[in-house]
N, CA, C and O atoms as a Tinker XYZ file with bonds, in Angstrom:
   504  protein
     1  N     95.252000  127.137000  318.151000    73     2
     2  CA    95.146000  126.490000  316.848000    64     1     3
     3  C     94.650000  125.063000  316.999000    63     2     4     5
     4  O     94.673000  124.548000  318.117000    81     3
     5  N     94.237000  124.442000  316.024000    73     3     6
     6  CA    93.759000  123.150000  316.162000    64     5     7
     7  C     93.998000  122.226000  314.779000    63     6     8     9
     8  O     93.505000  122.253000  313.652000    81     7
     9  N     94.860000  121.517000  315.347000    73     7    10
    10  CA    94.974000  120.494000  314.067000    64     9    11
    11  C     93.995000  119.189000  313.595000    63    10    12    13
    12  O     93.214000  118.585000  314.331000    81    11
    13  N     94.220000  118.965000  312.375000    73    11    14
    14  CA    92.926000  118.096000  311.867000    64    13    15
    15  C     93.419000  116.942000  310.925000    63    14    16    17
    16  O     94.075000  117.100000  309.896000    81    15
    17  N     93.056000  115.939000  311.374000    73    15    18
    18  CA    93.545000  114.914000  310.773000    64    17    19
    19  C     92.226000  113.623000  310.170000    63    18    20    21
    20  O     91.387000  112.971000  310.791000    81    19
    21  N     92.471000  113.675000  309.174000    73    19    22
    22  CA    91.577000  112.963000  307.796000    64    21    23
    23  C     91.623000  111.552000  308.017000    63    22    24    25
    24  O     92.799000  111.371000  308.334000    81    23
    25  N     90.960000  110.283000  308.044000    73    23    26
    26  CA    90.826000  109.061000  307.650000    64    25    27
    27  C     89.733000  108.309000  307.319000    63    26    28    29
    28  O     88.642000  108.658000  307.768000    81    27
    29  N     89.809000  107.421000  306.676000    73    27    30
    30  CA    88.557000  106.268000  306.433000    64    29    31
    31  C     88.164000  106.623000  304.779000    63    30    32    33
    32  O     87.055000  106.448000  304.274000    81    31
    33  N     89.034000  107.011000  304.287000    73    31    34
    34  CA    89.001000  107.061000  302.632000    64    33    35
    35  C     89.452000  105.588000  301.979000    63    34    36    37
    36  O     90.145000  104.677000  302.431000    81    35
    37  N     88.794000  105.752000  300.798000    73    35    38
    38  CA    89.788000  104.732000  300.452000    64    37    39
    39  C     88.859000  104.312000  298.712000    63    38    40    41
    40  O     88.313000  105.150000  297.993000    81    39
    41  N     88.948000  102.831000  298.453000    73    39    42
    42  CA    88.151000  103.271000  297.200000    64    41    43
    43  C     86.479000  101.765000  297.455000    63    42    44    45
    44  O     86.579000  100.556000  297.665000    81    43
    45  N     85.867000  102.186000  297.380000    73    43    46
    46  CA    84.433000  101.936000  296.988000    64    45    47
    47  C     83.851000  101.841000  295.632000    63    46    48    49
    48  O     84.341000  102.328000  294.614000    81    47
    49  N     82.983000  101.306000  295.705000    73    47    50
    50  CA    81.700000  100.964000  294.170000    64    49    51
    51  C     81.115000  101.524000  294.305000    63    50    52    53
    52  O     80.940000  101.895000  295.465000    81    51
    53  N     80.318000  102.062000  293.252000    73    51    54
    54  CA    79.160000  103.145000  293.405000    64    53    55
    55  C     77.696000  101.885000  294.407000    63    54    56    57
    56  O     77.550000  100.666000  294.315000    81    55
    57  N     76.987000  102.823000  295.164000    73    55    58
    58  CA    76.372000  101.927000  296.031000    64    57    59
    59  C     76.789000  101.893000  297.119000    63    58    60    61
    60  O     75.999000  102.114000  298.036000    81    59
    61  N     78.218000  101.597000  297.419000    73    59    62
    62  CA    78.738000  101.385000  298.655000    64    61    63
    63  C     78.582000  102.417000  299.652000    63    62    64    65
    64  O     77.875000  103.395000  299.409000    81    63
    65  N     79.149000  102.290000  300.695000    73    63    66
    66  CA    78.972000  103.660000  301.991000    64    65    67
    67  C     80.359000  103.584000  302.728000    63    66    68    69
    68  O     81.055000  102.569000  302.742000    81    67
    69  N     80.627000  104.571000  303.237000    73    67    70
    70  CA    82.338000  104.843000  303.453000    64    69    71
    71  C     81.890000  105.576000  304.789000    63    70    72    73
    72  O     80.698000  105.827000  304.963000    81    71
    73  N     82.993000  105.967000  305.868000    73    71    74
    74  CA    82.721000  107.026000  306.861000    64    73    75
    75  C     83.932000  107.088000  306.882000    63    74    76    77
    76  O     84.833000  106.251000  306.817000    81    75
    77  N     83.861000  108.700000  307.028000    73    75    78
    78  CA    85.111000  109.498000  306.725000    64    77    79
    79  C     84.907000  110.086000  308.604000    63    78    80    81
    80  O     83.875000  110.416000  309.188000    81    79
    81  N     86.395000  110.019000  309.134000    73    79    82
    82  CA    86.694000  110.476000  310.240000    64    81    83
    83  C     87.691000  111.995000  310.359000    63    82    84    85
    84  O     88.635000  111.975000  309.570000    81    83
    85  N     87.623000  112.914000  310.983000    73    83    86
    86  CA    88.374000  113.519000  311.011000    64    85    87
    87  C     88.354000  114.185000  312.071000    63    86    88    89
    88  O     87.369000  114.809000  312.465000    81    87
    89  N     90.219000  114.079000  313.055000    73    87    90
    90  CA    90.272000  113.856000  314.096000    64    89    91
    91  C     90.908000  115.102000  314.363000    63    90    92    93
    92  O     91.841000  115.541000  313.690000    81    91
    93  N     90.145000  115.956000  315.843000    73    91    94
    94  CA    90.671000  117.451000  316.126000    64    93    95
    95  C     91.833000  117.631000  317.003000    63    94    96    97
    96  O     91.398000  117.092000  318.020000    81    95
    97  N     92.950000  118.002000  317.281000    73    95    98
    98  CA    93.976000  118.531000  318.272000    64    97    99
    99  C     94.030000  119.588000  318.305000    63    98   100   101
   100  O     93.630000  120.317000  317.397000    81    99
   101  N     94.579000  119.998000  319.438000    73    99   102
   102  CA    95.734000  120.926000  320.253000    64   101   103
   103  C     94.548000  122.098000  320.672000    63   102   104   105
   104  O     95.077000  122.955000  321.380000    81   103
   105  N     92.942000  122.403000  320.407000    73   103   106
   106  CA    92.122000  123.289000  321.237000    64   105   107
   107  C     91.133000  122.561000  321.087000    63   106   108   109
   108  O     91.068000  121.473000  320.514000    81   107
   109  N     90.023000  123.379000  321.804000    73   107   110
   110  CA    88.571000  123.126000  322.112000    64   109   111
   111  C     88.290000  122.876000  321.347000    63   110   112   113
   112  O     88.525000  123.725000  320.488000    81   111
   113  N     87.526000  121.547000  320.795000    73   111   114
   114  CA    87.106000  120.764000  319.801000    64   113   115
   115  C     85.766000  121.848000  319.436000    63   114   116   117
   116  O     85.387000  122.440000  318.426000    81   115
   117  N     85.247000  121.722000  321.023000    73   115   118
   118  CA    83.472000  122.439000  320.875000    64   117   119
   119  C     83.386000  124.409000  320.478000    63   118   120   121
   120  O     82.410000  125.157000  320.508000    81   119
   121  N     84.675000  124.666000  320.177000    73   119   122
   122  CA    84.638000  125.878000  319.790000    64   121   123
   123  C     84.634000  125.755000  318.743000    63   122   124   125
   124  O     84.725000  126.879000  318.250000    81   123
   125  N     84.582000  125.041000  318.021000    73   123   126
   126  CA    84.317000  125.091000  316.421000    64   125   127
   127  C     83.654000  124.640000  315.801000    63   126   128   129
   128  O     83.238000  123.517000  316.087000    81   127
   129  N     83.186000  125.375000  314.517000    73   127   130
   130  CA    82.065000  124.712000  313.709000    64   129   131
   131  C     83.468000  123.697000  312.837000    63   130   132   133
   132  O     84.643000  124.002000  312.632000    81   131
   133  N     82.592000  122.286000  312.453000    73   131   134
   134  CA    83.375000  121.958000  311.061000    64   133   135
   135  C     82.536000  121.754000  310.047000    63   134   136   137
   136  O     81.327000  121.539000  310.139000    81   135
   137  N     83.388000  121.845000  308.770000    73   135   138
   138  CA    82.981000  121.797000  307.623000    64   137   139
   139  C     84.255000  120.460000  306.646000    63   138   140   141
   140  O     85.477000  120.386000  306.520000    81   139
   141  N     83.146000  119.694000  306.200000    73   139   142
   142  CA    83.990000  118.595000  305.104000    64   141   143
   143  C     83.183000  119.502000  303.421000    63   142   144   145
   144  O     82.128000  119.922000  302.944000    81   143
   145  N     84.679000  119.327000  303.151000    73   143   146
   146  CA    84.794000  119.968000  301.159000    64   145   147
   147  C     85.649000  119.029000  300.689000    63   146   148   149
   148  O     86.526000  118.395000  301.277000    81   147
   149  N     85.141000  119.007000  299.080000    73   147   150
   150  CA    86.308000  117.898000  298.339000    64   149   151
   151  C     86.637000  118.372000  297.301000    63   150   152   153
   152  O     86.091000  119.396000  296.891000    81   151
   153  N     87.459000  117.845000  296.719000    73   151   154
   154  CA    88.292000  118.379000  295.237000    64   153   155
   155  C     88.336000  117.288000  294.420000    63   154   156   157
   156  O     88.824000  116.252000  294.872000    81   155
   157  N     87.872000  117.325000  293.171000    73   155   158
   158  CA    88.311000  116.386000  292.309000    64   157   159
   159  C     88.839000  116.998000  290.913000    63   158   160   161
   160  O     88.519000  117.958000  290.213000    81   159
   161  N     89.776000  116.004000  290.853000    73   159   162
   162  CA    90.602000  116.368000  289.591000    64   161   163
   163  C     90.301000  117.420000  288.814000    63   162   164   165
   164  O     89.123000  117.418000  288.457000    81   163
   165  N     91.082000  118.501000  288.345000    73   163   166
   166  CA    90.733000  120.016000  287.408000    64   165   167
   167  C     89.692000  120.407000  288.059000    63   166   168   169
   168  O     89.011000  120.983000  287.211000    81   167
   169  N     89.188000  120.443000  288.982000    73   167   170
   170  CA    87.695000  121.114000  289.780000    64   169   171
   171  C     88.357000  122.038000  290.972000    63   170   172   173
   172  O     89.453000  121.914000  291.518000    81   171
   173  N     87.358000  122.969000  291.177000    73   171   174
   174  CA    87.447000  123.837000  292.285000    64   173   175
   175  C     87.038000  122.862000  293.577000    63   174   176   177
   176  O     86.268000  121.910000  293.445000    81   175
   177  N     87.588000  123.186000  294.696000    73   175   178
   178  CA    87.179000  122.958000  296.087000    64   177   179
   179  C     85.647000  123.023000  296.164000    63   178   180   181
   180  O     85.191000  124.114000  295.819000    81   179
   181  N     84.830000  122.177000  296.506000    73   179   182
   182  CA    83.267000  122.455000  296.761000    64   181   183
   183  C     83.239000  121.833000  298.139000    63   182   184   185
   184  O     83.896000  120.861000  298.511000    81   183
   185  N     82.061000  122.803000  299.091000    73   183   186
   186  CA    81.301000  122.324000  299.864000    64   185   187
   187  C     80.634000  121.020000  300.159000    63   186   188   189
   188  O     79.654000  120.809000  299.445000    81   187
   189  N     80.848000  120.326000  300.811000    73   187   190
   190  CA    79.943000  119.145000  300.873000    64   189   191
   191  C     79.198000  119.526000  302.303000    63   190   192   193
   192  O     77.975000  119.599000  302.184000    81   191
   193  N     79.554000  119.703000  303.225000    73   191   194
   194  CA    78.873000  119.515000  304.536000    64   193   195
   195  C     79.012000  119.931000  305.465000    63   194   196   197
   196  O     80.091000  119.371000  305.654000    81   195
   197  N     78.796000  120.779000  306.792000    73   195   198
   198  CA    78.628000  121.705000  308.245000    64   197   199
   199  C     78.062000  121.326000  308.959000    63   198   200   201
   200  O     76.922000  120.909000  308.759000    81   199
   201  N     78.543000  121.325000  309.877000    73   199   202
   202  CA    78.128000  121.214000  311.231000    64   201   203
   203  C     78.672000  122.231000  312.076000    63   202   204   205
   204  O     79.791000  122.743000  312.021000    81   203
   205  N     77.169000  122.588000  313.338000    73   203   206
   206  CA    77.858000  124.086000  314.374000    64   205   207
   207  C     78.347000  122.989000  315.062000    63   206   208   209
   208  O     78.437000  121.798000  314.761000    81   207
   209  N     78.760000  123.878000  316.430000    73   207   210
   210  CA    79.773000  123.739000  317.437000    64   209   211
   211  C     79.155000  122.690000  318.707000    63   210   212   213
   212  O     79.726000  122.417000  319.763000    81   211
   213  N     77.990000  122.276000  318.296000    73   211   214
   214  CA    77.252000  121.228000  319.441000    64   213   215
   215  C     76.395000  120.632000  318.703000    63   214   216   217
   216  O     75.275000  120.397000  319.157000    81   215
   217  N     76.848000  120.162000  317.045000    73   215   218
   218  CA    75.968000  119.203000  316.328000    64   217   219
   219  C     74.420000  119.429000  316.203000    63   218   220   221
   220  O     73.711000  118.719000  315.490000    81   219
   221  N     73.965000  120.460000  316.945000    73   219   222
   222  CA    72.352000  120.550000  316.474000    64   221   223
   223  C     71.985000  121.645000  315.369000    63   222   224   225
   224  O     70.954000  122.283000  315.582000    81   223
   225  N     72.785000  121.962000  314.100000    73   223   226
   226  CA    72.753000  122.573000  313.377000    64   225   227
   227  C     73.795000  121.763000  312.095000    63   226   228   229
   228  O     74.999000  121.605000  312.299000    81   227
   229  N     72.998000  121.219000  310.556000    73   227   230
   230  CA    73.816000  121.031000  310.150000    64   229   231
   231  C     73.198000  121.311000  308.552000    63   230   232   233
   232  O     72.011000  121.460000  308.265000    81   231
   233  N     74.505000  121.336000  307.507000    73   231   234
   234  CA    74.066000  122.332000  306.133000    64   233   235
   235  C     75.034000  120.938000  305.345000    63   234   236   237
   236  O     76.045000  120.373000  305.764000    81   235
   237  N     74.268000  120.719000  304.125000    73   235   238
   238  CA    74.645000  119.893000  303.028000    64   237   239
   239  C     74.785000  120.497000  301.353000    63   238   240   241
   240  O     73.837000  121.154000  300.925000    81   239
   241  N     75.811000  120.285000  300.580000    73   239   242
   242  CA    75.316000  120.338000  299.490000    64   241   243
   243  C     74.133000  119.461000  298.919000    63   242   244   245
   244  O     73.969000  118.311000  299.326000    81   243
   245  N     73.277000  120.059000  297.923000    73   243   246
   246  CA    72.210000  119.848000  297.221000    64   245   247
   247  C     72.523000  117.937000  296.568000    63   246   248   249
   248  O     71.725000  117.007000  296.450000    81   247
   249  N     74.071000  118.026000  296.271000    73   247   250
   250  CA    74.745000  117.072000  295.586000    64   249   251
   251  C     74.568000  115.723000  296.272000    63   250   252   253
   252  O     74.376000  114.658000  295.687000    81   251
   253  N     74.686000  115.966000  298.028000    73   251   254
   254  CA    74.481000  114.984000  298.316000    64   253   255
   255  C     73.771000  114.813000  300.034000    63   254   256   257
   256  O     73.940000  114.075000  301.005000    81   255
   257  N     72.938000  115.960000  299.670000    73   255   258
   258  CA    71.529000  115.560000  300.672000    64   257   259
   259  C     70.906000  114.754000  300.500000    63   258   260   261
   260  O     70.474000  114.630000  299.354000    81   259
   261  N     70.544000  113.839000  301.454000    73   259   262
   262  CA    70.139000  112.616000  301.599000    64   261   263
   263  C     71.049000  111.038000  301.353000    63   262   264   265
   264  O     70.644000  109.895000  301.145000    81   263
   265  N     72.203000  111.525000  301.469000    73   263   266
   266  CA    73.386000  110.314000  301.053000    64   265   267
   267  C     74.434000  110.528000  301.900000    63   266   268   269
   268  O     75.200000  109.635000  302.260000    81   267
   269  N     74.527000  112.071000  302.352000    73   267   270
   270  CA    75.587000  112.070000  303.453000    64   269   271
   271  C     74.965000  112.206000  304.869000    63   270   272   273
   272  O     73.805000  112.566000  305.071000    81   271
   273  N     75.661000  111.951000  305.606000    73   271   274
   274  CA    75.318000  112.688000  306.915000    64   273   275
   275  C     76.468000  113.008000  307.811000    63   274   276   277
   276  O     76.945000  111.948000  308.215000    81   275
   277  N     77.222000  114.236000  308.371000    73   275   278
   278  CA    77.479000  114.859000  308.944000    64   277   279
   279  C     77.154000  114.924000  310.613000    63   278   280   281
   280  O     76.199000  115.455000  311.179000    81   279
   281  N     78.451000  114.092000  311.256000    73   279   282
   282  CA    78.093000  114.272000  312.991000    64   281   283
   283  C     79.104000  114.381000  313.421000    63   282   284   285
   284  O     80.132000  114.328000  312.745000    81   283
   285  N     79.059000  114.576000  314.755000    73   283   286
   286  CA    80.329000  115.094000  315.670000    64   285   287
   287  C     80.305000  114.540000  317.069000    63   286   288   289
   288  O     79.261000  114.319000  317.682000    81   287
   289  N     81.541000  114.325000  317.548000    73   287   290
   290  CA    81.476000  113.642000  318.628000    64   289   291
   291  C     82.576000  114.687000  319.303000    63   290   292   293
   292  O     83.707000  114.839000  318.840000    81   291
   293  N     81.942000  115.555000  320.760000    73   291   294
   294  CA    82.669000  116.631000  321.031000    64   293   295
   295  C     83.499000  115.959000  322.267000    63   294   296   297
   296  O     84.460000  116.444000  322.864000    81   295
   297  N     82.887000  114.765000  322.470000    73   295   298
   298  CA    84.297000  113.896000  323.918000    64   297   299
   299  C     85.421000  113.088000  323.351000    63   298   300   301
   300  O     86.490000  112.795000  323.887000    81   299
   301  N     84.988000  112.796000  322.205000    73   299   302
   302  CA    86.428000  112.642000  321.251000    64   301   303
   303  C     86.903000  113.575000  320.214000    63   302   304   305
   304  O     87.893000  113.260000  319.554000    81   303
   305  N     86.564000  114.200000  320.097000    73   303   306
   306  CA    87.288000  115.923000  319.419000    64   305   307
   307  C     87.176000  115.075000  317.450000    63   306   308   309
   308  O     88.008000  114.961000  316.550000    81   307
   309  N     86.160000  114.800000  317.545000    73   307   310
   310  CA    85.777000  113.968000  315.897000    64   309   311
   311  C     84.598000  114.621000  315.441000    63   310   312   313
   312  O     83.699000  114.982000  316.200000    81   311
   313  N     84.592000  114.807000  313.971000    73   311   314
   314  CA    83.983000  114.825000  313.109000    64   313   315
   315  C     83.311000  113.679000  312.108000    63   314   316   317
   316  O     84.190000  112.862000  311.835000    81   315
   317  N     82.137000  113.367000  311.514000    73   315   318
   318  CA    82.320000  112.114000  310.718000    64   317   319
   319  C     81.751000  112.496000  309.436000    63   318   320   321
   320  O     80.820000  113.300000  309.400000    81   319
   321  N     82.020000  112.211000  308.852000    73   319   322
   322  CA    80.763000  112.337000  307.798000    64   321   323
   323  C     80.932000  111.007000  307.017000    63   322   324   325
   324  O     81.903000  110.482000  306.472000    81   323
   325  N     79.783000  110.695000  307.147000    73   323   326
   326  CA    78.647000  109.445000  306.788000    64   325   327
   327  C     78.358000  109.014000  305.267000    63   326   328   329
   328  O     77.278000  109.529000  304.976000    81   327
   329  N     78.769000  108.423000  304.370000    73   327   330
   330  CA    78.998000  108.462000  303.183000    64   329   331
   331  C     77.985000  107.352000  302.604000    63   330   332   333
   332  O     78.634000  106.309000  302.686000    81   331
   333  N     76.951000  107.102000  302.158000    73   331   334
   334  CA    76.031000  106.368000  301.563000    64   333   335
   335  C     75.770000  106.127000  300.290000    63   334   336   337
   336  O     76.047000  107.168000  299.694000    81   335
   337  N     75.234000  105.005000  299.239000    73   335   338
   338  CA    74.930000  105.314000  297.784000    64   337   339
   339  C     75.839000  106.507000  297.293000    63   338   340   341
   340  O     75.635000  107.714000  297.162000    81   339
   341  N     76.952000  105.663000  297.069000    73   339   342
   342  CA    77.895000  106.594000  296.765000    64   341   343
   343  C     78.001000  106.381000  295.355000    63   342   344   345
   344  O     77.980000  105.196000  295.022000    81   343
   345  N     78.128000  107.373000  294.285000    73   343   346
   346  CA    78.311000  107.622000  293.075000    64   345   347
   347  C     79.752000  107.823000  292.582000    63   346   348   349
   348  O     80.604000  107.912000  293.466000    81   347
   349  N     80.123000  107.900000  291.398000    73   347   350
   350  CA    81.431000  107.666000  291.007000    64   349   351
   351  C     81.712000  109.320000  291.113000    63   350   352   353
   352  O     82.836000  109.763000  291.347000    81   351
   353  N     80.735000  110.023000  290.944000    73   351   354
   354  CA    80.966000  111.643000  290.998000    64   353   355
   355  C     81.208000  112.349000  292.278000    63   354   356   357
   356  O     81.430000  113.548000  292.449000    81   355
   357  N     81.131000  111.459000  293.083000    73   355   358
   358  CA    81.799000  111.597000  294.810000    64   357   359
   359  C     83.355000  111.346000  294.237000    63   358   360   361
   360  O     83.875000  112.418000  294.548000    81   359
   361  N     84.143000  110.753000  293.743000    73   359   362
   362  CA    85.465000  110.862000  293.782000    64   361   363
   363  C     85.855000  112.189000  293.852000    63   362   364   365
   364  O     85.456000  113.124000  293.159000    81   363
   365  N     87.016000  112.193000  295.131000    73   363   366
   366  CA    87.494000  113.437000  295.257000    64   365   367
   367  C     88.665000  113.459000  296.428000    63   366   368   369
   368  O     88.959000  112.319000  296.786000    81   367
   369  N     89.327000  114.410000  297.038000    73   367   370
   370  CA    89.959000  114.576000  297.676000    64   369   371
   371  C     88.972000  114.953000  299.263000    63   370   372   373
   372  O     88.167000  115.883000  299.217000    81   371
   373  N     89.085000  114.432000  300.110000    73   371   374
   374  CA    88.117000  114.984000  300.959000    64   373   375
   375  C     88.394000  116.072000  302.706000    63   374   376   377
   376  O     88.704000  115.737000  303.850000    81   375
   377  N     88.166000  117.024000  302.238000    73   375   378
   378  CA    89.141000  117.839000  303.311000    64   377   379
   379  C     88.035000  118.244000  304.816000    63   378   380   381
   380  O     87.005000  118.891000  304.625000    81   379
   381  N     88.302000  117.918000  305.798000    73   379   382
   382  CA    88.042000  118.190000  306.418000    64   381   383
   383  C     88.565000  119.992000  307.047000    63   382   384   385
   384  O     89.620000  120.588000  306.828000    81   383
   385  N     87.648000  120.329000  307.653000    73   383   386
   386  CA    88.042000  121.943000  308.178000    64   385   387
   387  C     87.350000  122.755000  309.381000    63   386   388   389
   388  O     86.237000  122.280000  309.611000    81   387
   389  N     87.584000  123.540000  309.988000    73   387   390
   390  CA    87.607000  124.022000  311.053000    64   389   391
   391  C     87.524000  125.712000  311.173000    63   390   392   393
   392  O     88.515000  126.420000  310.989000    81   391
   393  N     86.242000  126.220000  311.498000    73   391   394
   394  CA    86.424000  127.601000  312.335000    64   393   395
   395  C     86.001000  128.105000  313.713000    63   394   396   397
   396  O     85.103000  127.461000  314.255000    81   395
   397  N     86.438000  129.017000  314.279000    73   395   398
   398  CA    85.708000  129.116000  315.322000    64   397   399
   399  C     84.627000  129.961000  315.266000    63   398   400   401
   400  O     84.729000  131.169000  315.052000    81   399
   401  N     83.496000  129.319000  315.466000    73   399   402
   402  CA    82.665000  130.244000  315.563000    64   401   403
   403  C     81.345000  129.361000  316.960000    63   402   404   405
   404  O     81.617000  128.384000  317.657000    81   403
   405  N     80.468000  129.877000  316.953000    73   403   406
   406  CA    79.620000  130.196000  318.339000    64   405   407
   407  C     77.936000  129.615000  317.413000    63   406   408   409
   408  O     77.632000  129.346000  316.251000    81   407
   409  N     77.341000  129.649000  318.533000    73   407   410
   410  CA    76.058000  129.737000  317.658000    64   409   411
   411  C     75.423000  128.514000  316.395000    63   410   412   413
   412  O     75.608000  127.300000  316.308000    81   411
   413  N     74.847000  129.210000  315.773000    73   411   414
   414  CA    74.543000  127.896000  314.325000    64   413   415
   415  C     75.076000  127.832000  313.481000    63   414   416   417
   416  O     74.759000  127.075000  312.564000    81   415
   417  N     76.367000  128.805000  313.453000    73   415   418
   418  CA    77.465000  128.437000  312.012000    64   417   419
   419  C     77.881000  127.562000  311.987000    63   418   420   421
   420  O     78.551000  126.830000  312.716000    81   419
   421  N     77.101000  127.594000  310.205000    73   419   422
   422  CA    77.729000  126.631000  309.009000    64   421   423
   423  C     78.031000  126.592000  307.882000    63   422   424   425
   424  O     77.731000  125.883000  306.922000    81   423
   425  N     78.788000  127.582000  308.091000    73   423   426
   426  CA    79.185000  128.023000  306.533000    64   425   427
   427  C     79.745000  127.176000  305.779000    63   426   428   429
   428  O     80.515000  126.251000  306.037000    81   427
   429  N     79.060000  127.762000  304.274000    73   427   430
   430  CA    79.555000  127.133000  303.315000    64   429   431
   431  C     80.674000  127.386000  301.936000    63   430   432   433
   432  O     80.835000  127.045000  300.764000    81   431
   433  N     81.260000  128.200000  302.971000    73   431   434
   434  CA    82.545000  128.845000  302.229000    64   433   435
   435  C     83.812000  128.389000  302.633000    63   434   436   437
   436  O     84.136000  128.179000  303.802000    81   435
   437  N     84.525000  128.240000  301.636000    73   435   438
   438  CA    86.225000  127.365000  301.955000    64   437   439
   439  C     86.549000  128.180000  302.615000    63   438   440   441
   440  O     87.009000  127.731000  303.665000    81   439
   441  N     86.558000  129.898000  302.518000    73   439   442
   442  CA    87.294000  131.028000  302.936000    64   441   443
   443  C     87.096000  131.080000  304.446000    63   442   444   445
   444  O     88.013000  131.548000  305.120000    81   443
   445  N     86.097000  130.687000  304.983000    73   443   446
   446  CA    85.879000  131.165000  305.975000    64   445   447
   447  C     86.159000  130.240000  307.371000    63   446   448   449
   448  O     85.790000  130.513000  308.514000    81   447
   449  N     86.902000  129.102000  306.929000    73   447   450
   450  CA    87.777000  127.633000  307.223000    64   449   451
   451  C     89.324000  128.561000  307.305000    63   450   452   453
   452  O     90.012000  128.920000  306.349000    81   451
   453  N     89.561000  128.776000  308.695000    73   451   454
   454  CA    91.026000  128.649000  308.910000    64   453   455
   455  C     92.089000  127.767000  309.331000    63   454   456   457
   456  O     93.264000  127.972000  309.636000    81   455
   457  N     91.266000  126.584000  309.260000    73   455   458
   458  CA    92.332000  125.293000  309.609000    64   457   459
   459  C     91.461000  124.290000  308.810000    63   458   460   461
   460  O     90.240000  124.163000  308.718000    81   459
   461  N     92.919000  123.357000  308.048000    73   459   462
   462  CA    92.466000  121.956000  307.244000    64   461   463
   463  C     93.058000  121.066000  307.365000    63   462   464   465
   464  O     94.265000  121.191000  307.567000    81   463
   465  N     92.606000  120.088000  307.312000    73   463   466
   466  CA    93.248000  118.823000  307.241000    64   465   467
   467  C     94.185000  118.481000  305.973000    63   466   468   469
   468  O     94.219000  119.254000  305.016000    81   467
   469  N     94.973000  117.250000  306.004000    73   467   470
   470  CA    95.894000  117.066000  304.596000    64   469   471
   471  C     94.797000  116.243000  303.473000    63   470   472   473
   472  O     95.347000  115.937000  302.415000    81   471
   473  N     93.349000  115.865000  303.589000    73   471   474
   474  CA    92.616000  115.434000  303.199000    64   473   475
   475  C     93.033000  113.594000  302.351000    63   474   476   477
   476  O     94.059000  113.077000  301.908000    81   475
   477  N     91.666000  113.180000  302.489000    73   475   478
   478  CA    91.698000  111.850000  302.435000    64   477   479
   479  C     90.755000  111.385000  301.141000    63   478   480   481
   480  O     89.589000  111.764000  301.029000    81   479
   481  N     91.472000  110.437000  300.094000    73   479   482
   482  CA    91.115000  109.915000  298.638000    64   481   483
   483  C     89.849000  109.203000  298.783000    63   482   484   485
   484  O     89.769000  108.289000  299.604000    81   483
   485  N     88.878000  109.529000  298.079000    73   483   486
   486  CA    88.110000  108.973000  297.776000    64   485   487
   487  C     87.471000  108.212000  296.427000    63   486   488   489
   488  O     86.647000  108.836000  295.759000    81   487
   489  N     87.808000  107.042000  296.089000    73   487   490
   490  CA    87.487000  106.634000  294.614000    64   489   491
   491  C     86.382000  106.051000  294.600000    63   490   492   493
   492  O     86.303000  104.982000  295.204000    81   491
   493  N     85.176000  106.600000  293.887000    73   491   494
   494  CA    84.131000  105.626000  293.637000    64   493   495
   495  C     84.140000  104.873000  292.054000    63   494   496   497
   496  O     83.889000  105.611000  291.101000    81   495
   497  N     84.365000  103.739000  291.852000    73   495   498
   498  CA    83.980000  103.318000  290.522000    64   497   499
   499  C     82.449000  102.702000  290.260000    63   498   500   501
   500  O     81.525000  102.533000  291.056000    81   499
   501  N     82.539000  102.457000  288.955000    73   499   502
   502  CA    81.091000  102.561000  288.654000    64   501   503
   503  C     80.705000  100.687000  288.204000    63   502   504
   504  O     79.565000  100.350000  287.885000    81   503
């Protein structure tokens, strides 16, 4: 199993840029693809961002291609994602997540995430 732990939230202006960390334990960091999703208030869980299991494969929502970026650091068992021109419609809960998989998976399904983080606040005002 591998635990996952969320930081570098917090609240921002629209414009601003944030980097969100999220830190892997207890297995092989490089056996897993991760994926960051967020939640905001009365909303379903959405996709934001993937990365495979050696960072040379990575998948964005439409929402915020070209504003995020998504990397991984497999000698410190981290995830980042890169937060830029940030909009007030980025507020959300931001969950980091974890599967094992091989290859170029990057899925973009919550379901297919068997480990999450307790996720980290994100407020953009305007």
């Amino acid at each position: 199993q591998v635990q996952l732990v969320e930081s570098g939230g917090g609240l921002a202006q629209a414009g601003d840029s944030l980097r969100l960390s999220c830190a892997a334990s207890g297995s092989t960091f490089s056996s897993y693809a991760m994926g960051w999703f967020r939640q905001a208030p009365g909303k379903e869980r959405e996709f934001v961002a993937a990365i495979n299991w050696s960072g040379g494969y990575v998948k964005y929502a439409d929402s915020v291609r070209g504003r995020f970026t998504i990397s991984r650091d497999n000698a410190k068992n981290t995830v980042y994602l890169q937060m830029s021109s940030l909009k007030p419609e980025d507020t959300a809960v931001y969950y980091c997540a974890a599967v094992r998989a091989a290859g170029s998976y990057t899925g973009k399904s919550a379901g297919d995430y068997g480990y999450w983080g307790q996720g980290t606040q994100v407020t953009v005002s305007s």
